[in-house]
C-alpha positions in Angstrom: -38.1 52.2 8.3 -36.0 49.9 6.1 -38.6 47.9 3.8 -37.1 44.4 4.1 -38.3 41.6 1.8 -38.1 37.5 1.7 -37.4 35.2 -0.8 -36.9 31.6 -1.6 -33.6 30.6 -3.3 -33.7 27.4 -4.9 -31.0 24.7 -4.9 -28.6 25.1 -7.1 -28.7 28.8 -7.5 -27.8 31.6 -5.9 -29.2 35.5 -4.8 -28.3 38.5 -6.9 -26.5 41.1 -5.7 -25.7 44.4 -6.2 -22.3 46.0 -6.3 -22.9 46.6 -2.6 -23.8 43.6 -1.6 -27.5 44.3 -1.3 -30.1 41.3 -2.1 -31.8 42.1 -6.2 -34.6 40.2 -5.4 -33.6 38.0 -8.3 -32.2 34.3 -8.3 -29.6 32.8 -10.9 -28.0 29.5 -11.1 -24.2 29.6 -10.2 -22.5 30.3 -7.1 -20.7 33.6 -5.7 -18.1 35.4 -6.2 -15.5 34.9 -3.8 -14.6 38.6 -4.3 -17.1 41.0 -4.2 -19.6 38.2 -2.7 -22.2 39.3 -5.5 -23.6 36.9 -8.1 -22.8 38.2 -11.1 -21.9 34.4 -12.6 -25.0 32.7 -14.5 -24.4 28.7 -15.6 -24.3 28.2 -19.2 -25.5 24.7 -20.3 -26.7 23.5 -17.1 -23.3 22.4 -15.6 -23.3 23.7 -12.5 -22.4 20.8 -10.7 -18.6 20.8 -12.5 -15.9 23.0 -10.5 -14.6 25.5 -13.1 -13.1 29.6 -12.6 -15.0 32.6 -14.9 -14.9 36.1 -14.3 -17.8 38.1 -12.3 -20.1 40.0 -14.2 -20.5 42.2 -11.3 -17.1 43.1 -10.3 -14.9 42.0 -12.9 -13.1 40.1 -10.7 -11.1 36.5 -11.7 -11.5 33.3 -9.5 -14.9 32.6 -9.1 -15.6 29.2 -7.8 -19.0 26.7 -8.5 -19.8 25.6 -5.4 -20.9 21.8 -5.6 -23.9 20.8 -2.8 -23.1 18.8 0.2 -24.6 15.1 -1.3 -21.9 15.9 -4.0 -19.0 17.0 -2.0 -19.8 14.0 0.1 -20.1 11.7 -2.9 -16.5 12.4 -4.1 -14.9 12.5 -0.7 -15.9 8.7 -0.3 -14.7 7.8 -3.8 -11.4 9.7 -2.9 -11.8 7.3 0.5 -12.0 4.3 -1.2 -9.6 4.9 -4.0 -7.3 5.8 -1.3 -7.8 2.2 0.7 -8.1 0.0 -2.8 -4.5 1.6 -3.5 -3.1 0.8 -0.1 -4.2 -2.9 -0.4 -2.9 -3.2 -4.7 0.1 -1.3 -2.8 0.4 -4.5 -0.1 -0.6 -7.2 -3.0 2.7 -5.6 -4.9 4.2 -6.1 -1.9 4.0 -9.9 -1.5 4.3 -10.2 -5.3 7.5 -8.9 -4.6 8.9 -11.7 -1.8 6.5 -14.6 -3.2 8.0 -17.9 -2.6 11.6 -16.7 -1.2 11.5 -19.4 1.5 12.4 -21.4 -1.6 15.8 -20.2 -2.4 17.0 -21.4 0.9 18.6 -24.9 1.2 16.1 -26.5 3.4 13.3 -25.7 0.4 15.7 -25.8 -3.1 17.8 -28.6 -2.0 14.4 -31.1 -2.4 12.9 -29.1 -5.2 15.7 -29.8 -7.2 15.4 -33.4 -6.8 11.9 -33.2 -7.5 12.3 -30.9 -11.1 14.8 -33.7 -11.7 11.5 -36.6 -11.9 9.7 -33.9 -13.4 11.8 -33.7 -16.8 12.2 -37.1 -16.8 8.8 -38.8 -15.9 6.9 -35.6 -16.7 3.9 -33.5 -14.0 1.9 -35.7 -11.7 -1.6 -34.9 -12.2 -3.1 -33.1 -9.0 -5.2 -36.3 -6.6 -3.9 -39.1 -8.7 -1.7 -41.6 -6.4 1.6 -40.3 -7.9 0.9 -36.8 -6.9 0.3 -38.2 -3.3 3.8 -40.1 -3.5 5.8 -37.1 -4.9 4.1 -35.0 -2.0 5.1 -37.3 0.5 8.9 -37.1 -1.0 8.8 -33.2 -0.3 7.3 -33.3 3.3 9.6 -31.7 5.4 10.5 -28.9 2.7 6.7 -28.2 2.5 6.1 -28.2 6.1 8.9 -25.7 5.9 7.3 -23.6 3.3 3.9 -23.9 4.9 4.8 -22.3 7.9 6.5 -19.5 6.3 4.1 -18.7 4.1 0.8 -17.5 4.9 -0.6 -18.0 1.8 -0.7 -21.3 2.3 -3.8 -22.5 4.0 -1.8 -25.0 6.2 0.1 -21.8 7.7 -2.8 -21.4 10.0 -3.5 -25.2 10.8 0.2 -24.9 12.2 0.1 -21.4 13.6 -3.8 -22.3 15.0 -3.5 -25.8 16.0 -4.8 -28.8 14.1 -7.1 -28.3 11.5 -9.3 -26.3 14.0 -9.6 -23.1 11.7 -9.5 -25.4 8.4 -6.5 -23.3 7.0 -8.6 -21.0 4.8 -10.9 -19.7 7.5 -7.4 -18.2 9.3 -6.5 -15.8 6.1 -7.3 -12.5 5.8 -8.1 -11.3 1.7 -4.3 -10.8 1.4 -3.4 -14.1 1.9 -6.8 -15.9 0.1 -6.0 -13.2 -3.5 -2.1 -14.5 -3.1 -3.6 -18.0 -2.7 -5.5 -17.9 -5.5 -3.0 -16.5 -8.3 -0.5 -18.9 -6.5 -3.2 -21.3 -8.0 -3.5 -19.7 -11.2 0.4 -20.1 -11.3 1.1 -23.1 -10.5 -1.7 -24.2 -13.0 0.2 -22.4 -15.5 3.5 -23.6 -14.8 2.4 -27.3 -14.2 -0.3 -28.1 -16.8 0.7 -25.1 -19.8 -3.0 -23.6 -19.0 -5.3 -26.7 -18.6 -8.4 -26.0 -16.4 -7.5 -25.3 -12.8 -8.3 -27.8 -10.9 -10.0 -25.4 -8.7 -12.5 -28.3 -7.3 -9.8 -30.9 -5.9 -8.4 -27.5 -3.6 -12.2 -26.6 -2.9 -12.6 -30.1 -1.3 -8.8 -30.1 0.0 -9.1 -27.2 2.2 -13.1 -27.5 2.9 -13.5 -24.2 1.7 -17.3 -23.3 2.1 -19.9 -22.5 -1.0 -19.9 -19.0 -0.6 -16.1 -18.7 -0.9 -16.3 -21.5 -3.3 -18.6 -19.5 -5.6 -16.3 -16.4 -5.2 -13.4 -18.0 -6.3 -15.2 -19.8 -9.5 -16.4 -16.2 -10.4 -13.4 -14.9 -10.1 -11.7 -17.5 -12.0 -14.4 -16.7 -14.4 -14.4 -13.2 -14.6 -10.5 -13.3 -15.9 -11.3 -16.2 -18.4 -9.8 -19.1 -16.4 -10.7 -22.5 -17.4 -11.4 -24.2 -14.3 -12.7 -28.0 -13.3 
């Protein structure tokens, strides 16, 4: 009769065998060896949770391999996930970085915003809300309008492509359009008043964005040092 006896392995180690593959009895921390199947690998320093290659102490043999447990494993498949995903959307932002504007360089769009640079250099910018900035608006209507509806990081994309102001422009974007809306922002604030605060409020109350979304784009505008008002 084969005396056959029981024992508990805890996590994070593994049983001793014997050069036949028979139980010890004993317990080490480490994993197998993926040749002879025996345990002949003990941790040193604790790391066990690190994927590295030794050499068995039972069989000699090259290419062991720590095995990491499941909560592990599982931990850095979703970082792998989501680093995946975040690179796919930087991947589509580069994208539209790419084509940003391009509406402009045809005749419908340049043809008026040449005129308009033209009172720019010689009256100078029109401050964003004041009365002139409403009249010099009005003077670019139908090359906005153009630009509006072939750009969907404009807000008023969607009150065309929606109807109205039904979906109050902002409330149609997905976060694609709403980041490209927001450096087109930051741009523009660059390009118009040489890095002045943003007037990030007058668009807040243009486009009746909400608090929440209000609050995101303050923080974000925050976050990277923006000056806003």
């Amino acid at each position: 009769m084969i005396d056959r006896k029981t024992f508990t392995v805890p996590f994070g180690h593994v049983a001793v065998r014997d050069a036949e593959g028979r139980a010890t009895g004993e317990v080490v921390p480490g994993s197998e060896c993926s040749r002879c199947a025996g345990s002949g690998f003990e941790d040193k320093g604790g790391a066990r949770l690190s994927l590295g290659r030794t050499s068995c102490a039972i069989c000699g043999g090259a290419g062991l391999v720590r095995r990491e447990s499941a909560a592990v494993e599982a931990t850095r498949k979703h970082i792998a996930q989501v680093r995946k995903l975040l690179g796919m959307f930087a991947a589509e932002m580069i994208r539209r970085g790419t084509v940003h504007d391009a509406s402009k360089f045809e005749p419908i769009e340049m043809g008026p915003l040449e005129a308009m640079q033209a009172i720019i250099d010689r009256d100078g910018p029109a401050l964003p809300g004041s009365e002139e900035y409403k009249r010099r608006t009005d003077m670019l209507g139908p090359m906005l309008a153009h630009h509006r509806l072939n750009n969907s990081h404009h807000p008023e994309f969607y009150e065309f492509e929606y109807g109205g102001d039904c979906m109050n422009g902002v409330n149609g974007m997905d976060l694609f359009d709403l980041v490209e809306m927001f450096f087109d922002w930051r741009a523009a604030n660059l390009d118009r008043d040489a890095g002045s605060p943003m007037s990030l409020s007058h668009s807040i109350e243009k486009y009746k964005i909400d608090p929440m979304l209000a609050s995101i784009l303050r923080n974000t505008a925050d976050r990277l040092g923006y000056a806003v008002k």
